[in-house]
C-alpha positions as CSV (number, residue, x, y, z in Angstrom):
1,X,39.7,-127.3,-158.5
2,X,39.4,-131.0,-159.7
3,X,35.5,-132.4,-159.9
4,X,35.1,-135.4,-157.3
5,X,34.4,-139.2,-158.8
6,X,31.0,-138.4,-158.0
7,X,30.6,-135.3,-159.9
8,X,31.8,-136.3,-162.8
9,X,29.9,-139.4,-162.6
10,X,26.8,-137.3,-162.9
11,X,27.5,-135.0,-165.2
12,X,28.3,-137.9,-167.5
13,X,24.8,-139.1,-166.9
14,X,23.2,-136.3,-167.0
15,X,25.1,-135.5,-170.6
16,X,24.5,-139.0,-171.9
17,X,20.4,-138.8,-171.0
18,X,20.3,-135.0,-172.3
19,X,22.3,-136.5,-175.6
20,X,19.8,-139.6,-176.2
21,X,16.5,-139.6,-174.2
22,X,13.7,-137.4,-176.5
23,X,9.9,-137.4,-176.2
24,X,6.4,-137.5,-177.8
25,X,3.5,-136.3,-176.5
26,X,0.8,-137.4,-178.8
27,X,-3.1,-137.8,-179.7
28,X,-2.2,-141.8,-180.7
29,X,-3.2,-144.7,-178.5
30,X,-0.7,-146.0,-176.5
31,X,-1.5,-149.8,-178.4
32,X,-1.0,-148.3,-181.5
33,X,2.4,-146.7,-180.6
34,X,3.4,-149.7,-179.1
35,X,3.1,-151.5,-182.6
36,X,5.5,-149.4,-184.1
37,X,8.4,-150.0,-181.7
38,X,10.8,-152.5,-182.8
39,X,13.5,-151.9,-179.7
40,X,13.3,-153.3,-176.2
41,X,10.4,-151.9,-174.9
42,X,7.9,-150.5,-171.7
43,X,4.0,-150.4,-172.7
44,X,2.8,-149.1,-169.6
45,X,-1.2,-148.4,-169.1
46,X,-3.3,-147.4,-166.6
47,X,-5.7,-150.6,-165.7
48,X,-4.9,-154.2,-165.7
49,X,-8.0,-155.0,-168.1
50,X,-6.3,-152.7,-170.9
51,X,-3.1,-154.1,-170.1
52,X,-4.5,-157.6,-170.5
53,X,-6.2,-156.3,-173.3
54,X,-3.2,-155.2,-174.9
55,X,-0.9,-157.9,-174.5
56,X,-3.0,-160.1,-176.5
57,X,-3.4,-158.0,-179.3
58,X,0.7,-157.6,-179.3
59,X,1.3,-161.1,-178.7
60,X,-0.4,-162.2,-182.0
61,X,2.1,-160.2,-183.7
62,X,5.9,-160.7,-182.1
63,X,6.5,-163.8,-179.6
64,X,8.8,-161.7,-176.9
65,X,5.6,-160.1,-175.0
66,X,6.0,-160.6,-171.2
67,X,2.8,-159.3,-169.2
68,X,3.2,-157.9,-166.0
69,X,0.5,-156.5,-163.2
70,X,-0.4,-155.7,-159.9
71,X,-2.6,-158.7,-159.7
72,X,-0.4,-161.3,-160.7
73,X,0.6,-164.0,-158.4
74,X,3.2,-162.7,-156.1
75,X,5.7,-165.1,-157.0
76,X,4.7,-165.3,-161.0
77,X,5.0,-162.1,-160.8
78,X,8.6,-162.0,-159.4
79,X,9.1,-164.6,-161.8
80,X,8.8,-162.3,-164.8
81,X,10.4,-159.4,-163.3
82,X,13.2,-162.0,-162.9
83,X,13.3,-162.8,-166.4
84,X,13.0,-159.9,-168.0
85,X,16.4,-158.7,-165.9
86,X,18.0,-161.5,-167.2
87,X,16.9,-160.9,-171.3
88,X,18.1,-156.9,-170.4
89,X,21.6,-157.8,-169.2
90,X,21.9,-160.6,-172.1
91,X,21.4,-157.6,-174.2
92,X,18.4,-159.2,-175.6
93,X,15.0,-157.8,-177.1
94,X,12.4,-158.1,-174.9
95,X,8.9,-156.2,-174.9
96,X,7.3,-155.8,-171.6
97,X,3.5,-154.9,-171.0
98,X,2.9,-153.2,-167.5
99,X,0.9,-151.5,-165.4
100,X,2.1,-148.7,-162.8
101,X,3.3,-151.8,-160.8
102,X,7.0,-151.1,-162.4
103,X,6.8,-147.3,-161.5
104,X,8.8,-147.6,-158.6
105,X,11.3,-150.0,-156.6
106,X,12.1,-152.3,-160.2
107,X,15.6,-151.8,-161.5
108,X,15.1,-152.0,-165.3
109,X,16.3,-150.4,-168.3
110,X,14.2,-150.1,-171.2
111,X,14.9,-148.1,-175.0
112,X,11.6,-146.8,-175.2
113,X,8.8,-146.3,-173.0
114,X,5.1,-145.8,-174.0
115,X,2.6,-144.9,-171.4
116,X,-0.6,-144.0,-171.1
117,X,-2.0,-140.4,-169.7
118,X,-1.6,-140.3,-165.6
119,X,-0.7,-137.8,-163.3
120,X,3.2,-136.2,-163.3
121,X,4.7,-138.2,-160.7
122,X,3.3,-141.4,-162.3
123,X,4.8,-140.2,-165.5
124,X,8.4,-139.4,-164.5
125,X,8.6,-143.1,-162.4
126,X,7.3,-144.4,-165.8
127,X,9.9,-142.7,-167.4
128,X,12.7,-143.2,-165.2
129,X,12.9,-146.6,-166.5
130,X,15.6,-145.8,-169.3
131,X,19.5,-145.2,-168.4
132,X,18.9,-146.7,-165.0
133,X,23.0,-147.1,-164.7
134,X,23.7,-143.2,-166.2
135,X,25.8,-144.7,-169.0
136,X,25.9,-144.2,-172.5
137,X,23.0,-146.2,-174.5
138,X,21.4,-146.2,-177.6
139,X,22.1,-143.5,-180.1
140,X,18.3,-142.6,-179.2
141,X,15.9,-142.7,-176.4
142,X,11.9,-142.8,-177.1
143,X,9.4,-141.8,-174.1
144,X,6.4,-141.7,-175.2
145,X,3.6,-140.1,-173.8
146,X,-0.3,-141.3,-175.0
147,X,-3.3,-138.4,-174.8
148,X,-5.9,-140.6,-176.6
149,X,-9.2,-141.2,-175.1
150,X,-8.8,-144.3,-174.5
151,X,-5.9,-143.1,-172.1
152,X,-7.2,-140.2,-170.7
153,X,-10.6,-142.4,-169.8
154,X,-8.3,-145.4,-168.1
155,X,-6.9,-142.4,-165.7
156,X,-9.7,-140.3,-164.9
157,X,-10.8,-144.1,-163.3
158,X,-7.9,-144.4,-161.0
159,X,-6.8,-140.8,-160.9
160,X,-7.8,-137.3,-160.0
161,X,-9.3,-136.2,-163.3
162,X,-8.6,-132.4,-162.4
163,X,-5.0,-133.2,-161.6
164,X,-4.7,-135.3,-164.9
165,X,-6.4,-132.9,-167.1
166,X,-3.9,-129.6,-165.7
167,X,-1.1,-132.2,-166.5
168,X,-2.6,-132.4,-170.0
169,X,-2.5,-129.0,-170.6
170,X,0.7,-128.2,-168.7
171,X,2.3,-130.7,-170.5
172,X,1.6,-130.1,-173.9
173,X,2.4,-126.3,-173.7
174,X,6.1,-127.3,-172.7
175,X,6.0,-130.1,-175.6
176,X,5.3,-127.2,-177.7
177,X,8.1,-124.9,-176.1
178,X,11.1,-127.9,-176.4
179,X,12.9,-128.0,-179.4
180,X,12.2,-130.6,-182.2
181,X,13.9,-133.0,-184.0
182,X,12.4,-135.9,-186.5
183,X,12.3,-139.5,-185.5
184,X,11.1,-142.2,-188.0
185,X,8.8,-144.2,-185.8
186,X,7.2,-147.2,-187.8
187,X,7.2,-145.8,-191.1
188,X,6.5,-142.4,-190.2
189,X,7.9,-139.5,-188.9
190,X,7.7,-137.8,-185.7
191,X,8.6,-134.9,-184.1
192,X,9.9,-135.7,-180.7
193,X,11.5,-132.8,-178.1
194,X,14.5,-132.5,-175.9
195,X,12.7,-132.5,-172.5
196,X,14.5,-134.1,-169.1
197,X,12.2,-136.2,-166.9
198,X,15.0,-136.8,-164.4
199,X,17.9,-133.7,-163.1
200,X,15.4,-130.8,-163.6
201,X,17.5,-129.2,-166.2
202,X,16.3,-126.2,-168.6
203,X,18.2,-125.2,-170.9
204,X,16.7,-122.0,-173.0
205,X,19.7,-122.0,-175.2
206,X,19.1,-125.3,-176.3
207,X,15.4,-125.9,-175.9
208,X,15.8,-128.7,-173.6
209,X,13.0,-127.9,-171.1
210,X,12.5,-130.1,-167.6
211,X,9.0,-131.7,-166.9
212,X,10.1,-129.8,-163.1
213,X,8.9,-126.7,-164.6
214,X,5.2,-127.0,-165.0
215,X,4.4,-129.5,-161.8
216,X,3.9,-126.5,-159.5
217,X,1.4,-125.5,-162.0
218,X,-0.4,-128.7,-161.8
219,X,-0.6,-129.2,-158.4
220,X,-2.4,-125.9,-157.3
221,X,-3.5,-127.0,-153.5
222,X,-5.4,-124.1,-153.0
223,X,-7.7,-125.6,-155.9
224,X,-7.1,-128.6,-154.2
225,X,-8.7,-127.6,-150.8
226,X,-10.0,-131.0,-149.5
227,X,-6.8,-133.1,-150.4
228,X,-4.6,-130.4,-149.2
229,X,-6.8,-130.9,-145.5
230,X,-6.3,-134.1,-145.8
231,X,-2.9,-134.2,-145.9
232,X,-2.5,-131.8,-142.9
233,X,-4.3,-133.3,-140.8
234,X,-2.5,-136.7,-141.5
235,X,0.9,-134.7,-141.2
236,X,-0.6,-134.2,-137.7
237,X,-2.2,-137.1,-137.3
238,X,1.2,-138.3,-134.8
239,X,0.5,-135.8,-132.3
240,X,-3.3,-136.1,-132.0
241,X,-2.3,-139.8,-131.8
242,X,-0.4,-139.6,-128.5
243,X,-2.9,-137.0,-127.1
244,X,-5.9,-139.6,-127.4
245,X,-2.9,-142.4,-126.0
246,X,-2.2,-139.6,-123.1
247,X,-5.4,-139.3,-122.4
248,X,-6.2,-143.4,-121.8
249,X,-7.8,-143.7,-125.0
250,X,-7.2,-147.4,-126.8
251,X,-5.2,-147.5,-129.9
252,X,-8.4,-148.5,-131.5
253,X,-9.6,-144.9,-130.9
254,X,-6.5,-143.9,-132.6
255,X,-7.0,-146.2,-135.6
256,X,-10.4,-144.7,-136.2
257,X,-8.9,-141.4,-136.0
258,X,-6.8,-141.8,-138.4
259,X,-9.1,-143.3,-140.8
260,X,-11.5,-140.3,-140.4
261,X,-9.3,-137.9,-141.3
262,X,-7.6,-139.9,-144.6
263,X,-10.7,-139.9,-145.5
264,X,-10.8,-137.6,-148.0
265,X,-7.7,-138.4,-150.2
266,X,-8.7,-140.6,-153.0
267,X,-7.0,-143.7,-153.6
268,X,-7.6,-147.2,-152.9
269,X,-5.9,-149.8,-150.1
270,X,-4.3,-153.0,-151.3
271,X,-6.1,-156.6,-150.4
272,X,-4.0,-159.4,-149.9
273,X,-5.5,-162.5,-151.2
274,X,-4.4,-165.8,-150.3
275,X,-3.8,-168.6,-152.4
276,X,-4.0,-172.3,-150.5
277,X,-2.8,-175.3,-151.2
278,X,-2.8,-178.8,-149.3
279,X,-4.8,-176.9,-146.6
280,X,-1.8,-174.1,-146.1
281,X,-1.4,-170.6,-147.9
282,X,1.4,-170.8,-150.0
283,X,1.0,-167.4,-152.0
284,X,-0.5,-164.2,-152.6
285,X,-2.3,-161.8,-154.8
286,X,-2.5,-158.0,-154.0
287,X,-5.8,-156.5,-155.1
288,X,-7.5,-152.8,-154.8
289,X,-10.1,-152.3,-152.1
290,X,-11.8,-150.4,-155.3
291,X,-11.1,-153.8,-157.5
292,X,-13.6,-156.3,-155.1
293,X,-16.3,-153.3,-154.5
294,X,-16.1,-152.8,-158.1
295,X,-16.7,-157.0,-158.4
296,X,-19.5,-157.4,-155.9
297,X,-21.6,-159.4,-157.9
298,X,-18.2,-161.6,-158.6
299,X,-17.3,-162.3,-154.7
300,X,-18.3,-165.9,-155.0
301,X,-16.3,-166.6,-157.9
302,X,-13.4,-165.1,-156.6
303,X,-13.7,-165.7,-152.8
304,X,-15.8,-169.1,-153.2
305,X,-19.4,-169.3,-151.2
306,X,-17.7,-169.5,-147.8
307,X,-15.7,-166.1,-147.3
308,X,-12.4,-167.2,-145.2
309,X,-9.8,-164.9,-143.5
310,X,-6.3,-166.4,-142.6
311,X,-4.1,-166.0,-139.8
312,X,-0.7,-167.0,-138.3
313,X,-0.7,-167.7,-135.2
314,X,2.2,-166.7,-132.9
315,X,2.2,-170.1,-131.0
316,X,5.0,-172.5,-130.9
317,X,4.6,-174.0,-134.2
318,X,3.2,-170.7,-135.8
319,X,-0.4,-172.3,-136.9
320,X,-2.6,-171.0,-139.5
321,X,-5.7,-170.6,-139.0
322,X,-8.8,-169.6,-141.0
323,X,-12.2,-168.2,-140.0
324,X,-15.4,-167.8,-141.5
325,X,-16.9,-164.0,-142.3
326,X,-19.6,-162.9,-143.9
327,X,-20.2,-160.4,-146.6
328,X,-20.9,-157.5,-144.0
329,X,-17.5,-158.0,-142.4
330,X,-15.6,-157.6,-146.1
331,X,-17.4,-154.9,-147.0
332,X,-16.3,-153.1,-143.6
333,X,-13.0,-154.2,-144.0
334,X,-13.0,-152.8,-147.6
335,X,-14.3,-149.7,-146.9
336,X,-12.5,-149.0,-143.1
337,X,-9.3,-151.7,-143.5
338,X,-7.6,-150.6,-140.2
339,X,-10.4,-150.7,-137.8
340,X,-11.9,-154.2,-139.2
341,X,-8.6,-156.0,-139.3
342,X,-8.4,-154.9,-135.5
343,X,-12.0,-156.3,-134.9
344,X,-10.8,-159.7,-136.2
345,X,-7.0,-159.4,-134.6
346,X,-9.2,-159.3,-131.3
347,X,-11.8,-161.7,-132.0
348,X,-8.9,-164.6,-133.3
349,X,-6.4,-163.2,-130.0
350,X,-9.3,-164.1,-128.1
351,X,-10.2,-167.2,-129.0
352,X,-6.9,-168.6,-129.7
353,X,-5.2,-167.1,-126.4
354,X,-2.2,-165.7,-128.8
355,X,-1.1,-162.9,-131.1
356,X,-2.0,-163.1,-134.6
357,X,-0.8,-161.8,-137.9
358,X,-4.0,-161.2,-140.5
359,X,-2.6,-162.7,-144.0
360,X,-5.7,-161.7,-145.7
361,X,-8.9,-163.4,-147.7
362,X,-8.8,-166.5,-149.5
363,X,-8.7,-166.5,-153.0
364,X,-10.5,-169.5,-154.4
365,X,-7.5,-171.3,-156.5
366,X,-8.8,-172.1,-159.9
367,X,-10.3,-168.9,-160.7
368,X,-6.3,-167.6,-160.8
369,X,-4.8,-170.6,-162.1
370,X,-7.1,-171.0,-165.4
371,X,-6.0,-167.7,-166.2
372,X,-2.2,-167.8,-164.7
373,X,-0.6,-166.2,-168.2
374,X,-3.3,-162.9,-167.5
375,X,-3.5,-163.3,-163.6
376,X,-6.9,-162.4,-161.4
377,X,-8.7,-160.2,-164.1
């Protein structure tokens, strides 16, 4: 029986990623390994500051550094994105520093990748940045993975240090278990291993191994009691949700429900931040919850001494509007988002007589735009 178009098509992938893609797992800092690559390039760390930190450091030695983060302006930072699309179909060299902002949803190709230490799925987006169109590349492939203590310390502060410590361990074992083959990597050689971050393909003839193997071994929920709880109750959270709606309760009730009971995953909500100009917002920069409770003692340079939140206006000529909050109300809203955008949804319906849109907090200009090559650090 003749293989469809689509068939073929993947096992042509599949072939040409087994053929070129091998990788490093490795004691070295992420910096330092990123110094030795002389292809296009992916340096992706853990935290804005040590990608910040590390862009300066590589832009003193080669001119074709782009930076790119989380907390860049939203439109500089579709700007570079832009750019760096256009140097990779030109077919030229270009050597991006990141954070986990190009994980996911960003359509690039890179030769190697360098990241820091996170947890699996983190890694394999990271990863997933080479061969994006399944065709035959370079002759080779470098994903690198860093284990230093400068990485491990940047993920324990953003990621569940159990989870990333298992993935340590996991992964080094099936390093170990791949077969080997020598790579000269600035000046010295290395010995990188056939292992598939993408089809979850083993092969024990050949020693290709698949990252697929070890994540059930990482992710051990009944270790992971609370999360696991967490996540059932949120799976659930629907049903309880039209019970309480059933039942007369406002969505309000629901709201808090819902917040109660994600409660106990650990992560951090985005904060829009709003950049104004002329009196009107004009752009944005996404910030962690954990990011302005972290910067307390900074909320005046970055907020200015009148703490403003912005809103459209669903009136004829869709007005924005600001209003005054104080420190109490961010502080809520940073630590219980849903509930205390509702409290001021109501407060600005009220008042104004119309529905509202909540764009976010104002972001005092300047303290961006001196820094608009590093963004909000």
């Amino acid at each position: 029986m003749r293989s469809s178009g689509g068939d073929r098509e993947y096992g042509e992938a599949f072939e040409n990623y087994v053929r070129s893609v091998r990788t490093l797992v490795t004691d070295e800092d992420t910096l330092d390994l990123a110094k030795r690559l002389s292809s296009t390039s992916l340096i992706v760390v853990n935290t804005v500051k040590r990608a910040v930190s590390a862009y300066k450091e590589l832009s003193s030695l080669r001119d074709d550094v782009i930076l790119i983060h989380g907390r860049l302006r939203r439109g500089e930072k579709e700007r570079r994105i832009d750019y760096v699309r256009k140097k990779l179909e030109g077919g030229e060299r270009v050597f991006v520093v990141s954070t986990q902002v190009l994980e996911a949803g960003v359509d690039l190709g890179f030769d190697a990748v360098v990241s820091d230490i996170a947890t699996p799925e983190s890694v394999i987006q990271r990863f997933g940045r080479v061969l994006r169109d399944g065709k035959r590349g370079p002759e080779r492939i470098l994903l690198i993975l860093s284990i230093s203590d400068e990485a491990k310390k940047s993920a324990y502060s953003i990621y569940p240090k159990e989870i990333v410590d298992k993935f340590i361990e996991r992964v080094r074992e099936l390093f170990d278990r791949a077969s080997k083959e020598e790579i000269e990597l600035g000046g010295e050689r290395f010995e990188f291993a056939r292992i598939d971050w993408r089809y979850g393909i083993s092969d024990e003839g050949s020693g290709l191994r698949s990252i697929y193997e070890i994540l059930s071994q990482v992710y051990d929920f009944e270790e992971s009691s609370e999360d696991y709880l967490s996540l059932k109750q949120l799976e659930d959270f629907p049903l309880r949700q039209l019970r309480l709606m059933i039942m007369g309760e406002p969505l309000s009730s629901a709201v808090r429900e819902f917040e109660r009971v994600g409660a106990g995953l650990r992560g951090s909500s985005l904060v829009q931040l709003v950049l104004v100009r002329d009196g009107r917002p004009w752009d944005y920069v996404e910030v962690s919850s954990e990011f302005l409770l972290r910067n307390r003692g900074r909320w005046r340079e970055i907020l200015g001494d009148e703490i403003r939140a912005w809103f459209e206006l669903y009136d004829e000529k869709r007005s924005l509007k600001y209003k005054p909050v104080d420190e109490k109300l961010l502080e809520d809203f940073l630590m219980k988002p849903m509930t205390t955008t509702l409290k001021l949804l109501s407060e600005i319906e009220r008042k104004e007589g119309v529905k509202a849109a909540f764009l976010g907090f104002e972001l005092r200009g300047y303290v961006y735009e001196d820094g608009e090559e590093l963004g909000l650090i």
